[in-house]
C-alpha positions in Angstrom: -44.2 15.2 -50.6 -45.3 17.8 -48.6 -41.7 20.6 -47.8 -41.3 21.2 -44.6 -40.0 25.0 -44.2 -36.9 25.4 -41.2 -38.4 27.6 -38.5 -38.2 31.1 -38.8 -38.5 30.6 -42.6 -42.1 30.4 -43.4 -42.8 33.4 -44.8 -44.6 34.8 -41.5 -44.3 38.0 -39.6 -44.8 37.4 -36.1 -47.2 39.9 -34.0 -46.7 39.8 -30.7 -50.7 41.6 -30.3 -52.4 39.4 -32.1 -53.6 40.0 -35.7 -57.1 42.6 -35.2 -55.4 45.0 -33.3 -53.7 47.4 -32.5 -52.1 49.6 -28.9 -55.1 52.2 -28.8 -54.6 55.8 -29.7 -55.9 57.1 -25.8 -54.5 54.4 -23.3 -55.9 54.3 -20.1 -54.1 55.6 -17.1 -52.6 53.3 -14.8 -54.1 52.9 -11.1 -52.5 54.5 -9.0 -53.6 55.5 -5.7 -56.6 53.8 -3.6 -60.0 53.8 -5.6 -63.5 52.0 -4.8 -66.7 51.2 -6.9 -69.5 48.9 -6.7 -67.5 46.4 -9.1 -64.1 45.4 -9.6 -63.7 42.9 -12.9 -60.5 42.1 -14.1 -59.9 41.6 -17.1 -60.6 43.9 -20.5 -61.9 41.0 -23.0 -65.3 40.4 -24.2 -66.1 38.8 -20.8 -65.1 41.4 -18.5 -66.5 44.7 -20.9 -69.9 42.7 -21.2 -70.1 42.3 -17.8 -69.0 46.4 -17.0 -71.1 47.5 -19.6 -74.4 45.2 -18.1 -73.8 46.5 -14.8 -72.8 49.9 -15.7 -76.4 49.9 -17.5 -78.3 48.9 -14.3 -76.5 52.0 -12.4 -73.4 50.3 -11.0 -69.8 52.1 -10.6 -67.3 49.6 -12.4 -63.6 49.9 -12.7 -62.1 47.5 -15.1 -58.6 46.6 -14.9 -56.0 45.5 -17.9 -52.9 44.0 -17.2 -52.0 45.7 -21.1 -54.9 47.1 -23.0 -58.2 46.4 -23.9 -57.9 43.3 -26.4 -54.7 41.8 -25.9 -55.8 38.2 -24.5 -57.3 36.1 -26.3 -60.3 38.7 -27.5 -57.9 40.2 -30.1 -56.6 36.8 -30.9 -59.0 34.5 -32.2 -60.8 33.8 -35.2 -63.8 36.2 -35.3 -66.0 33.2 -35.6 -69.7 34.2 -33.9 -70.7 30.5 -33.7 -73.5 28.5 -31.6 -74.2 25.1 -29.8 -73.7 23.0 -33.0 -69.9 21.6 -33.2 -69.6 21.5 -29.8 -67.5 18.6 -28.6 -71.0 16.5 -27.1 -68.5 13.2 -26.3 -66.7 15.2 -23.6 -69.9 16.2 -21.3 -72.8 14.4 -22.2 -73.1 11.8 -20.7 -71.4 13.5 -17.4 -74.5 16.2 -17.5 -77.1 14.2 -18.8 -79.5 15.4 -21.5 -81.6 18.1 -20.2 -79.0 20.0 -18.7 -76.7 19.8 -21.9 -79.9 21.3 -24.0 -79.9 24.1 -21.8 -75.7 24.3 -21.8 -76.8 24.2 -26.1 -79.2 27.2 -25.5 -76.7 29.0 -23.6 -74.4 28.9 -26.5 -77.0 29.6 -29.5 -78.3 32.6 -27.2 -75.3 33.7 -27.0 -75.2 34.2 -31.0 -78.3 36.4 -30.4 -77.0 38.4 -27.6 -74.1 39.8 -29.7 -76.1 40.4 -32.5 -78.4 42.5 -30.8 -75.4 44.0 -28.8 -73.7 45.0 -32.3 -77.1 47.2 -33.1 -77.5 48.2 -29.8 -74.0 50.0 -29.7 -73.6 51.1 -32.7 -70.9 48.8 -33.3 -69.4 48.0 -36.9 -66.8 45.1 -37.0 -67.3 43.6 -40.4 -70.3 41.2 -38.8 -70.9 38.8 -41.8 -74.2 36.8 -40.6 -73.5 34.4 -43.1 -73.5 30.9 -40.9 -70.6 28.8 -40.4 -70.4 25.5 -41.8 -68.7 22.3 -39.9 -66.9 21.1 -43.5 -65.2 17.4 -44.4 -62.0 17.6 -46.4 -61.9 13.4 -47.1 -65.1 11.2 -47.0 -63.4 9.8 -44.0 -64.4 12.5 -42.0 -68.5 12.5 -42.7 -69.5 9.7 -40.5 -68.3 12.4 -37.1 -69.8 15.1 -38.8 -73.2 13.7 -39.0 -73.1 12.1 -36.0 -72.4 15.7 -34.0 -75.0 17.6 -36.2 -77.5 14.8 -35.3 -76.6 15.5 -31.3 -76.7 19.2 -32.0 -79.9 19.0 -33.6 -81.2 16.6 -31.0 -80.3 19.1 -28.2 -82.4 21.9 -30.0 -79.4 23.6 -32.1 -80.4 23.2 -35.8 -78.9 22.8 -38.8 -78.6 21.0 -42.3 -76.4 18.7 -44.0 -75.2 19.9 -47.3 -73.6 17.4 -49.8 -71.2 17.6 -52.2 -73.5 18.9 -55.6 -75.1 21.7 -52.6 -71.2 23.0 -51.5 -70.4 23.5 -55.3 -73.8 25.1 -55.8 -73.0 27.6 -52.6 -69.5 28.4 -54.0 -67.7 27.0 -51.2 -63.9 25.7 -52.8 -63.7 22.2 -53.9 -61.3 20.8 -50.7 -64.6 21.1 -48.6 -66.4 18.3 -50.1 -69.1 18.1 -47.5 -70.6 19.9 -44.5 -72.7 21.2 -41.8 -74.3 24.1 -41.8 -75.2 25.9 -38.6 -77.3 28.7 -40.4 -76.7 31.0 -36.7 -73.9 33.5 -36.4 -71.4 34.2 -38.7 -67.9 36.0 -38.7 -66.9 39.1 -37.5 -63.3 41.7 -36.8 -63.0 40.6 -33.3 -60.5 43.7 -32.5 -63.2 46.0 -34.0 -65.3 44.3 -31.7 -63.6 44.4 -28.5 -62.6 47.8 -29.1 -66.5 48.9 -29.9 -67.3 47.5 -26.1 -64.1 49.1 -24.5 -65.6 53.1 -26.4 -69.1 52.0 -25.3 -68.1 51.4 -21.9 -65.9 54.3 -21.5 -68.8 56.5 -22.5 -71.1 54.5 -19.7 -68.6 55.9 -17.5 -66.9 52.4 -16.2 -63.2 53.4 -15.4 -60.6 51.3 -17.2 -57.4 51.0 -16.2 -54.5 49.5 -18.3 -51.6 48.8 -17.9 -52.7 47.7 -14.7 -52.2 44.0 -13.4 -54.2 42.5 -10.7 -51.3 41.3 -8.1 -53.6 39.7 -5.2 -56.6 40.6 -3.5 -58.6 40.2 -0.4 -61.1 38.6 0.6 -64.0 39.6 2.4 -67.3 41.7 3.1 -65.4 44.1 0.4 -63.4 42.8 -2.1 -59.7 44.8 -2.1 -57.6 44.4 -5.4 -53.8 44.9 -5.0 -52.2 46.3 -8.2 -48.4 48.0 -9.1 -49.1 51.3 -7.7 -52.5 51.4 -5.7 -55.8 49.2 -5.0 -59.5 49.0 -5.6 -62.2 48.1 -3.3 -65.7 46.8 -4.2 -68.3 44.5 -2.6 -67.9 42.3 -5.7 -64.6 41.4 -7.6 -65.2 39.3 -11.2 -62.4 37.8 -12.7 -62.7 37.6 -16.7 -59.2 36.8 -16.6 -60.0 33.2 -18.4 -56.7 31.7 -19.3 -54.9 33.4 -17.0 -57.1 32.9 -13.7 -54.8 29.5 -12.9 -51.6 32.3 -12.8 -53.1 34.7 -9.8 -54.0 31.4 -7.6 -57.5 30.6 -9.0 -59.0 27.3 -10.8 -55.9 25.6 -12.0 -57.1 22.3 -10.5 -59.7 22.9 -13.4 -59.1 24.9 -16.4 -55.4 24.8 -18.3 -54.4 27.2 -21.1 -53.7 25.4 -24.7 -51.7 28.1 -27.1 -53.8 28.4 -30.2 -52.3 29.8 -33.2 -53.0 31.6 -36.6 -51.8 33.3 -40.1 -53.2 35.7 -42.3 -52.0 35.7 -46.4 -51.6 39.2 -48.1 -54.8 40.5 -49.7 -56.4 38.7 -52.1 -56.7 40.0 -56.1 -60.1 40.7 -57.8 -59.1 37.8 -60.2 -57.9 35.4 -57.0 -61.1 36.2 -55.2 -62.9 35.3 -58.9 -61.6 32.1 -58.9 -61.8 31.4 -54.9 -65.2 31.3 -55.4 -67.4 31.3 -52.1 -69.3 34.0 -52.4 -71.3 34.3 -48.6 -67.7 34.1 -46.9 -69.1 31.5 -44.4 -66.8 30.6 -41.6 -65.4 27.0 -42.7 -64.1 24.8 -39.3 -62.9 21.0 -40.3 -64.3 18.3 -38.3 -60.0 16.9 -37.3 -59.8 16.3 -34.2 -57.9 19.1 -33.9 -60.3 21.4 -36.5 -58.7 23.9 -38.6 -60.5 26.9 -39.5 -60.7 29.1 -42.8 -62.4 32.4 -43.6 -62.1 35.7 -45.5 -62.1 38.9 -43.8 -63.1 42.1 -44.9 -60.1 43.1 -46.1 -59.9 40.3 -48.6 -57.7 37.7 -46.5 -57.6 34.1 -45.8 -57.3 34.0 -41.9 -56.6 30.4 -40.9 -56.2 29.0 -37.0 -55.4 26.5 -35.1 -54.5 23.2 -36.8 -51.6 22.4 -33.6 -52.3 23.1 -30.3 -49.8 23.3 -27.3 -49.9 23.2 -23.8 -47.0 25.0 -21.9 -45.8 23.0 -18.0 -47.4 24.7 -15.2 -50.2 26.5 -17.3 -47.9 29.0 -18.4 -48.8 31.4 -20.5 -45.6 32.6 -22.9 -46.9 35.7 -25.2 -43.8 34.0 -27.9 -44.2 32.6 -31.4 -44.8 28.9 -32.4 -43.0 28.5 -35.5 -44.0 24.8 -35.9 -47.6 25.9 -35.9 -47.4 28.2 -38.4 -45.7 26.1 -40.9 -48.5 23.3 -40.2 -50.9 26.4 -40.7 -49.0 27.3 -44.0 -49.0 23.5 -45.1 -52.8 23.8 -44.9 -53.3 26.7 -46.6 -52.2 25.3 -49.6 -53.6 22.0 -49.3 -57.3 23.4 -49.2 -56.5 26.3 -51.8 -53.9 25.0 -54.3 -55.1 27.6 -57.1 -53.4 30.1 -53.9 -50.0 28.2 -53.6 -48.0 31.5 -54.7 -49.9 33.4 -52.0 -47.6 35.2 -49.1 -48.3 35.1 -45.6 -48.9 38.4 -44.4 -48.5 38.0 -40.3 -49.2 35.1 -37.6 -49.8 35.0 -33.7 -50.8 33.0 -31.2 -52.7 33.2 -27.9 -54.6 31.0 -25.5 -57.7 29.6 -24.7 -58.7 28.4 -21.9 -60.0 24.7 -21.6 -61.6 22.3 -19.2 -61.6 18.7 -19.6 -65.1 18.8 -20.3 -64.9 21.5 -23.1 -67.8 23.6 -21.0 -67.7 27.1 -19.2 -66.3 27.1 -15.8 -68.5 29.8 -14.0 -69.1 30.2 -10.4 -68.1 32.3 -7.0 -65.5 32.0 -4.3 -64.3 33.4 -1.0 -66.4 33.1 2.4 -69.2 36.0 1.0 -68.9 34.6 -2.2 -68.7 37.4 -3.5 -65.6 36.7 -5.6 -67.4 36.0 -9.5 -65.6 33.9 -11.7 -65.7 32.9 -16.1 -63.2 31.0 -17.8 -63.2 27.6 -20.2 -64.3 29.0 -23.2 -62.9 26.3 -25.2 -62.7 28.5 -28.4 -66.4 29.2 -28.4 -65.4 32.8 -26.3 -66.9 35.6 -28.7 -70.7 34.4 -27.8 -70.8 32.8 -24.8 -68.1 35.0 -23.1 -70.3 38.2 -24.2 -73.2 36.6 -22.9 -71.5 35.9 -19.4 -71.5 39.6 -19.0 -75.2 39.3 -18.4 -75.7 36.3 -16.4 -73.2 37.8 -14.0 -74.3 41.2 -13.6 -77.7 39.7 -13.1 -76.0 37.2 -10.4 -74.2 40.3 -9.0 -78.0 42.2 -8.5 -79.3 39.2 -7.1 -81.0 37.4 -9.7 -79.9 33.8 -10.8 -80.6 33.5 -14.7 -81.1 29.8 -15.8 -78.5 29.8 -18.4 -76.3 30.5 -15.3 -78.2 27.7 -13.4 -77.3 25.4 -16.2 -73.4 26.0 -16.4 -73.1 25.4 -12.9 -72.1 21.5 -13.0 -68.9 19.9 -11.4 -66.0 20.3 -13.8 -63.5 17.1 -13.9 -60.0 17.9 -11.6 -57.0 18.6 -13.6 -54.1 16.6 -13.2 -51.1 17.6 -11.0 -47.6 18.5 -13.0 -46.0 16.6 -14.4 -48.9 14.6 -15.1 -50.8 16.7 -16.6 -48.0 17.9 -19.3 -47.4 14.4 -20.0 -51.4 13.3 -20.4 -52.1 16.4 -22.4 -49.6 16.9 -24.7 -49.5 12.8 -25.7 -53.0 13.3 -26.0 -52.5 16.6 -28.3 -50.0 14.0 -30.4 -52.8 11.4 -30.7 -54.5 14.1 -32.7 -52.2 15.2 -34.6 -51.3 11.5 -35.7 -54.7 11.0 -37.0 -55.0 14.7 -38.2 -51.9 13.9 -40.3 -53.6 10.4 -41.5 -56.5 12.0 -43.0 -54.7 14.6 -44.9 -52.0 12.1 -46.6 -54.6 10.5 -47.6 -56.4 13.9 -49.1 -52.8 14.8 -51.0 -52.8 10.9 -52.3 -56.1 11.7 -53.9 -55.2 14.6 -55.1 -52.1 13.5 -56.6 -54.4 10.6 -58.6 
């Protein structure tokens, strides 16, 4: 019997920012006044800094703008989980993009691995990058049958990995709830906040000009690009929104990516003798193969960060920055259901944040406006700290008039979202559907534990 804690009362500290950082020590100024570059990008994530600091590097003038500060969305929110093309969801787009271009749509993602990596040296950058892998890992023998079958598509589609059994998790030190797995062998985890925050200092030192605070309102279309903001404008040839989650809200791509509210905890730190008898000694980045996957790793700092587990969709792709009790306690549930020998362990803070996802679980990139000349990245589906990083490159290429084949790839017809209140409806019952058979397959783990 599993107690179910009233909300408000699990234990959690709520953080508004997200749990990797924090409101930066020199905040950008506001825009005010008129201003023009080469480049507008909206957006300060991974997305939008890649793509400033690629086109900053090829001699462009960039201004970024921030609705808050560098890291709030969903860069400062995640996981921290540097992960490639295996555990992608293949059922949702194969067979709509056939084989060859869902190998390249793989590539784009296990390049994207590589990019970062060689980003992370490249700046200087130190966010607690563990290249350890990340292994796709079964909680109840229920669950092998999917696992193998994605790691065979993965593998077929030229992402490798290698199945580890039971007698191979014990010898790697991974805890005894994983009883199987998949192990990717590419990426790893990382401090996503340290992260983000290394692009915004490397791109403040390339001499982009970042303003936060700083909300794009509406802009113009046209031969030049002009952005309306609070208290002035900016002009360029070329505006990018890296807005992802929050494109739908300034009039852009709702008919085909929605946000879904992911969510997260962190437990205090960890004891020398807790960490003894945790075991797991490469830290690898453990993701479960429910249909909605719940995620486990240690940080640097000697915590158990755990996500996702629930996910919500709010009417009208709304995009509330407010805590989701109910997920946390789910989260908390879990936490003790994969590491009983933790049970007395406290929750030290949780948050929430949105991705944003297409019905095909793929990258919705692409231009608008009558010059398209209006750049657009969104749908990272949860897989943002690669492939979003990588974007930076493909469009700053696009933007100087070359068309990399990664990009060429990505560009596909994305399935039409559904009208409200249809799409609340189909989503959310279809969010329930998961949860009912996420729920199945972990009675059935407590039941065997209990034996």
């Amino acid at each position: 019997m599993v107690r179910r804690l009233p909300e408000g009362q699990s234990g959690e500290k709520y953080r508004p920012l997200g749990g990797w950082v924090e409101r930066p020590d020199d905040p950008q100024p506001q825009l005010e006044g008129d201003v023009g570059a080469d480049v507008v990008v909206a957006g300060a994530g991974f997305a939008g800094l890649s793509t400033a600091l690629e086109l900053a590097a090829r001699g462009a003038k960039v201004i970024v703008l921030e609705r808050e500060f560098t890291g709030f969305g969903a860069s400062g929110r995640n996981a921290g989980y540097l992960a490639g093309g295996q555990g992608l969801e293949y059922g949702l787009f194969l067979k709509r993009v056939g084989r060859e271009r869902a190998r390249k749509i793989v590539s784009f993602y296990d390049e994207g691995v590589d990019y970062v990596e060689r980003k992370l040296g490249e700046y200087g950058i130190d966010c607690d990058y563990n290249a350890s892998g990340i292994i796709r890992a079964g909680v109840h023998p229920s669950q092998e049958r999917k696992l193998r079958e994605g790691m065979r598509i993965g593998i077929e589609l030229g992402s490798p990995a290698q199945f580890l059994d039971g007698a191979e998790m014990r010898a790697r030190g991974i805890p005894p709830a994983f009883l199987f797995g998949c192990d990717t062998q590419r990426g790893g985890t990382l401090d996503p906040g340290k992260y983000v925050m290394g692009l915004r200092r490397e791109a403040l030192r390339a001499g982009v000009k970042i303003y936060e605070n700083t909300a794009l309102l509406s802009y113009d279309e046209g031969s030049t690009v002009r952005v309306q903001t609070a208290r002035g404008s900016a002009s360029a040839p070329f505006l990018v929104l890296a807005t992802n989650a929050y494109t739908p809200q300034i009039g852009l791509l709702r008919n085909k990516v929605m946000p879904l509210r992911v969510s997260a905890i962190e437990t205090e730190s960890l004891s020398g003798a807790q960490l003894a008898s945790l075991g797991w000694p490469r830290r690898e980045g453990l993701v479960t193969p429910h249909w909605t996957m719940e995620s486990h790793r240690l940080t640097a700092r000697n915590t158990l960060v755990m996500t996702t587990k629930r996910l919500h969709y709010v009417y009208g792709s709304g995009t509330p920055n407010v805590p989701d009790h109910a997920a946390y306690r789910e989260l908390a549930v879990a936490l003790r259901d994969r590491f009983p020998n933790l049970r007395d362990l406290a929750i030290r803070s949780c948050w929430s944040g949105y991705i944003s996802f297409a019905y095909d679980a793929l990258p919705v990139v692409g231009e608008t406006g009558g010059q398209r000349n209006v750049l657009y990245t969104a749908g990272c589906s949860g897989h943002g700290v690669g492939t979003q990083s990588l974007m930076g490159q493909l469009l700053a290429e696009r933007i100087c008039g070359t068309e990399h084949p990664l990009l060429a790839a990505l560009r596909h017809k994305t399935p039409s979202t559904l009208p409200e209140p249809l799409q609340w409806c189909a989503v959310n019952s279809a969010l329930g559907m998961a949860n009912m058979m996420d729920d199945r397959v972990n009675r059935k783990v407590r039941e065997a534990a209990t034996r």
